[in-house]
C-alpha positions in Angstrom: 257.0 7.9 6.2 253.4 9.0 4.8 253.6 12.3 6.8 256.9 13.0 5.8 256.4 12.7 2.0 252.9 14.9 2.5 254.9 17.4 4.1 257.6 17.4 1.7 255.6 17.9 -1.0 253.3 20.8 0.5 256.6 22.4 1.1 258.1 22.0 -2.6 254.3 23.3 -3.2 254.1 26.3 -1.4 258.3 26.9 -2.0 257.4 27.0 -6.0 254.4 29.7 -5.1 256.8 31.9 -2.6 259.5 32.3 -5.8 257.1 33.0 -8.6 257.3 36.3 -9.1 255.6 36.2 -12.3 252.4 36.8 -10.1 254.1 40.2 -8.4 252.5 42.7 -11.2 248.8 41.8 -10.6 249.5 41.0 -6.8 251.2 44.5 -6.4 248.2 46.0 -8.0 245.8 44.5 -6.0 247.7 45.2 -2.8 247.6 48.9 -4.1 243.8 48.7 -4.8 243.2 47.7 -1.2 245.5 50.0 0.2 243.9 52.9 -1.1 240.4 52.8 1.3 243.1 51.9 4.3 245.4 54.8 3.5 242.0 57.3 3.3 240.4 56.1 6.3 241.9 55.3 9.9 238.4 54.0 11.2 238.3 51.0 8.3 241.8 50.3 9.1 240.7 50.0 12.9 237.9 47.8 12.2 239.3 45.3 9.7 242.7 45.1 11.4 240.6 44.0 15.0 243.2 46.9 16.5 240.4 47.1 19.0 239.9 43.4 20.5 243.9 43.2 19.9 243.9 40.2 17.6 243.0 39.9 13.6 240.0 39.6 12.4 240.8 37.7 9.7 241.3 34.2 11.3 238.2 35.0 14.0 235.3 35.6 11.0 236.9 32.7 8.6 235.4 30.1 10.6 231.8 31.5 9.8 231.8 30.7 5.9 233.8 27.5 6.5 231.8 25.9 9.3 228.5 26.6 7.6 229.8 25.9 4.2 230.8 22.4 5.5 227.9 21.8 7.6 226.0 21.8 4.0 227.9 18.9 2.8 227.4 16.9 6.1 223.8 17.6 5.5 224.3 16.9 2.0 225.6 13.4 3.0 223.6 12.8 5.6 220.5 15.0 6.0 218.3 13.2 3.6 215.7 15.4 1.8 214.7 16.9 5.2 218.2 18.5 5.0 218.0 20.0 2.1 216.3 23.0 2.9 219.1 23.1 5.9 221.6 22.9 3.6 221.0 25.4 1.3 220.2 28.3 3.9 223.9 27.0 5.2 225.1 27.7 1.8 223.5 30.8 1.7 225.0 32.1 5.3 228.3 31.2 4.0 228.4 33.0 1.0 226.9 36.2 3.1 229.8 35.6 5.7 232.2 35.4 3.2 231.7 39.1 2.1 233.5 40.7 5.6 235.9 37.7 6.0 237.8 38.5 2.2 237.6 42.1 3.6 239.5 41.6 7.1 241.7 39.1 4.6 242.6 41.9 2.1 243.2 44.3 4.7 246.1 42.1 6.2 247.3 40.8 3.2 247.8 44.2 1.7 250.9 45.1 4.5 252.4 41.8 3.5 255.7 41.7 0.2 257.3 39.4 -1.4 256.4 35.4 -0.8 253.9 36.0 1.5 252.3 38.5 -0.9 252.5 35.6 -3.5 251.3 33.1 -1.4 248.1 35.5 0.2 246.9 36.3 -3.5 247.1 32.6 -4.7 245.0 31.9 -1.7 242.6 34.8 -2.1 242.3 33.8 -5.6 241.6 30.2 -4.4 238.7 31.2 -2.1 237.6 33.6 -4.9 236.8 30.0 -6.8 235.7 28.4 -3.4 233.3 31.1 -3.1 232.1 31.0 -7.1 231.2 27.0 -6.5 229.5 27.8 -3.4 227.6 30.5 -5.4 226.8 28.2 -8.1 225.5 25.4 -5.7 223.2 27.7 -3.7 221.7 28.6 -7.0 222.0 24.9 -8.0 220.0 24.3 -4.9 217.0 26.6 -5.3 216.6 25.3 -8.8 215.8 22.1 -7.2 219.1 20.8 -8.5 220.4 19.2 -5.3 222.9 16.7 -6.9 224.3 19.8 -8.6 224.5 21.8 -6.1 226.3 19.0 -3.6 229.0 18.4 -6.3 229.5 22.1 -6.4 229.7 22.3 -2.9 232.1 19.1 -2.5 234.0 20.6 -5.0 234.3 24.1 -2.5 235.4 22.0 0.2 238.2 20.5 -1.7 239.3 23.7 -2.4 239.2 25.3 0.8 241.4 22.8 2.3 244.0 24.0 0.1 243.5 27.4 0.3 243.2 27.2 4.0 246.4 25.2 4.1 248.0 28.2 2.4 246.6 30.6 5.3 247.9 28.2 7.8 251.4 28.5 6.1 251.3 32.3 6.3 250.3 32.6 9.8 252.4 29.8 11.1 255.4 29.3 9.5 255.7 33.2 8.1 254.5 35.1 11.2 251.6 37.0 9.0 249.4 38.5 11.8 251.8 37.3 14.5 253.3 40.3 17.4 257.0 40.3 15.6 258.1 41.2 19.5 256.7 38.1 21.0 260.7 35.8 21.6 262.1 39.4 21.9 263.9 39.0 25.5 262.9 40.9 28.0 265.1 41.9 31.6 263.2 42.1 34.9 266.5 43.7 36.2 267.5 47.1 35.5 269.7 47.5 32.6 271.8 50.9 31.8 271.1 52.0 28.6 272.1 55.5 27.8 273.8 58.6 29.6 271.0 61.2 30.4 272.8 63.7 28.9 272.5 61.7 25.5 269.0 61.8 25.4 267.5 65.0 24.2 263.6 66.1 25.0 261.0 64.8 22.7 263.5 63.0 20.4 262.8 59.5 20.5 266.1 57.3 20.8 267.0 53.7 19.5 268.7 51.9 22.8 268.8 48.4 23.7 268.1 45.9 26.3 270.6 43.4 25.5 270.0 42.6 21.7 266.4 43.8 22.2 265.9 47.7 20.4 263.8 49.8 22.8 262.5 52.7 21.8 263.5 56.2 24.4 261.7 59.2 25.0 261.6 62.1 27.3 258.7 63.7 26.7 256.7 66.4 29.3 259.6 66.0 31.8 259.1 62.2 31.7 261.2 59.3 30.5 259.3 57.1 28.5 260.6 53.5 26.9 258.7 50.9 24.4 259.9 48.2 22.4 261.3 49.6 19.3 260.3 46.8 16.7 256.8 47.5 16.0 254.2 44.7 16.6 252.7 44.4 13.1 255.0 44.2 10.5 258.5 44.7 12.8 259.7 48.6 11.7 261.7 50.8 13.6 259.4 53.0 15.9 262.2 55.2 16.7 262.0 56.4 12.7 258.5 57.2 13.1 256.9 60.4 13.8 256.4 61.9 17.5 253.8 63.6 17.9 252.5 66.5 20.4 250.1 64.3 22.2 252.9 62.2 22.9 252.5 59.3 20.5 254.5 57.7 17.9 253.5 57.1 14.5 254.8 53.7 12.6 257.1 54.9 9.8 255.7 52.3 7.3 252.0 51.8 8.4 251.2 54.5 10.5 250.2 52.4 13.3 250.1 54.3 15.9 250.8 53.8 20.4 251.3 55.7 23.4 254.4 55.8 24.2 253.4 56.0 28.0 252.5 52.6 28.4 252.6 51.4 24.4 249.2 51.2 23.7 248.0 50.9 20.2 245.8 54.0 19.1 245.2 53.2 15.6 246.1 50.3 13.1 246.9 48.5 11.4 248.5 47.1 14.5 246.1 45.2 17.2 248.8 44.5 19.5 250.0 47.2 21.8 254.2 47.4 22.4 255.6 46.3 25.4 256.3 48.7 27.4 259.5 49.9 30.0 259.9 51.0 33.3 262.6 53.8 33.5 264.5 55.5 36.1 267.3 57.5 36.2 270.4 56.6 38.6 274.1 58.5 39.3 273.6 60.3 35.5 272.6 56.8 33.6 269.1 56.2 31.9 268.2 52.5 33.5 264.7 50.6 32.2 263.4 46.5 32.8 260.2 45.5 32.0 257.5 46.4 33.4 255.3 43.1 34.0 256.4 40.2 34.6 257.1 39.0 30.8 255.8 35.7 29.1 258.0 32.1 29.0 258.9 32.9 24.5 260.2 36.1 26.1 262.7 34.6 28.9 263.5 31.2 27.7 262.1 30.7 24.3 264.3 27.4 24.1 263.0 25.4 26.7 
């Protein structure tokens, strides 16, 4: 009964934040404001989107500032005076960590709309204030204010749950930084999908394997199939751009993947597409997939 009613009431909680949309003018405009140093550079899009290790960075660097941050207050209750000094370099670290983590934070929350915009700005504002205590108690601290400073910190910690609560929400139960392909089905069998003739050279195609879209290319004398819905935020490749070095460029983020074997070139995507085989028989275009595919994608329900 306990659980129910604290999950009912973080779920009226975070239901009221997802419908204010009182907060869309300054969320907007600070989505734009971190867009801007995305949209100029491909490189800082790589880096704070983790397109390289194939995972967000986000979630990975978060546990820096909040493992240090509360390994101060354990000190705090526990250390004695000897853990003072402990303490406040713990502070310290966490307030330096906290720098690249809001970064790799921004950069995902800026390809977000709508609730999940709402909810990512009240819980960057949130850590904003987490981050100003922490600031205040490290200060607190070398002033030789240690009471201070553990109140400030205590009152951090009581904040972060929230706010991490809130990032939990948006990568759990709103996908935020999840492969939007990961229960799309996936046949091991080969599946006609198109008449060759259909398919014309270097004009990528919408087709699909069952209800799942694929994207179709022949490209170089080569057929060429990828799942359609694009990893990071779910657009249609197949209205992107195909470029000469046989790639195709997300039409709303410019992510961009090989269409050879799906392979993600730049971000802010980390996770490559799936990719097809594809063979022609008797005049049809036939694909299936071309490793053996994960349980979420063949039986999702059991």
């Amino acid at each position: 009964m306990l659980s129910w009613r604290i999950n009912r009431t973080l779920d009226s909680l975070v239901g009221r934040i997802e419908r204010t949309t009182v907060l869309d003018p300054i969320a907007n405009r600070g989505a734009a404001l971190a867009l801007k140093p995305l949209d100029a550079s491909v490189g800082l899009r790589n880096v704070l989107s983790g397109t390289a290790g194939g995972h967000p960075l986000h979630p990975v660097l978060v546990v820096v500032p909040i493992g240090a941050w509360l390994g101060a207050s354990y000190l705090d209750l526990t250390g004695g005076q000897q853990g003072r000094a402990a303490a406040t370099k713990l502070v310290g670290l966490g307030i330096a960590a906290a720098v690249p983590t809001s970064l790799t934070g921004a950069s995902d929350w800026a390809y977000v709309r709508g609730a999940e915009r709402r909810v990512g700005f009240v819980h960057a504002v949130g850590n904003s204030l987490a981050l100003g205590l922490y600031t205040g108690s490290w200060f607190a601290r070398r002033r030789q204010r240690f009471a201070l400073g553990t109140a400030l910190a205590g009152g951090g910690a009581l904040l972060l749950g929230f706010t991490g609560w809130l990032g939990g929400h948006l990568s759990y139960a709103r996908g935020v930084g999840v492969d939007t392909t990961a229960f799309d089905g996936a046949s091991t069998d080969w599946v006609d999908v198109l008449p060759e003739a259909e398919l014309l050279d270097d004009q990528p195609m919408l087709v699909r394997d069952g209800r799942t879209p694929v994207l179709l290319v022949r490209t170089g004398g080569q057929l060429y199939a990828i799942a359609d819905r694009c990893t990071h935020r779910g657009a249609p490749l197949h209205e992107g751009e195909f470029t000469d070095d046989g790639c195709i460029i997300c039409p709303w983020h410019q992510s961009k993947f090989r269409v050879s074997d799906g392979q993600v070139l730049d971000g802010p995507a980390n996770r490559s597409q799936q990719a097809y085989e594809v063979r022609t028989r008797y005049g049809s275009i036939q694909l299936r997939h071309a490793d053996e595919p994960g349980s979420l994608r063949t039986d999702p329900i059991s």
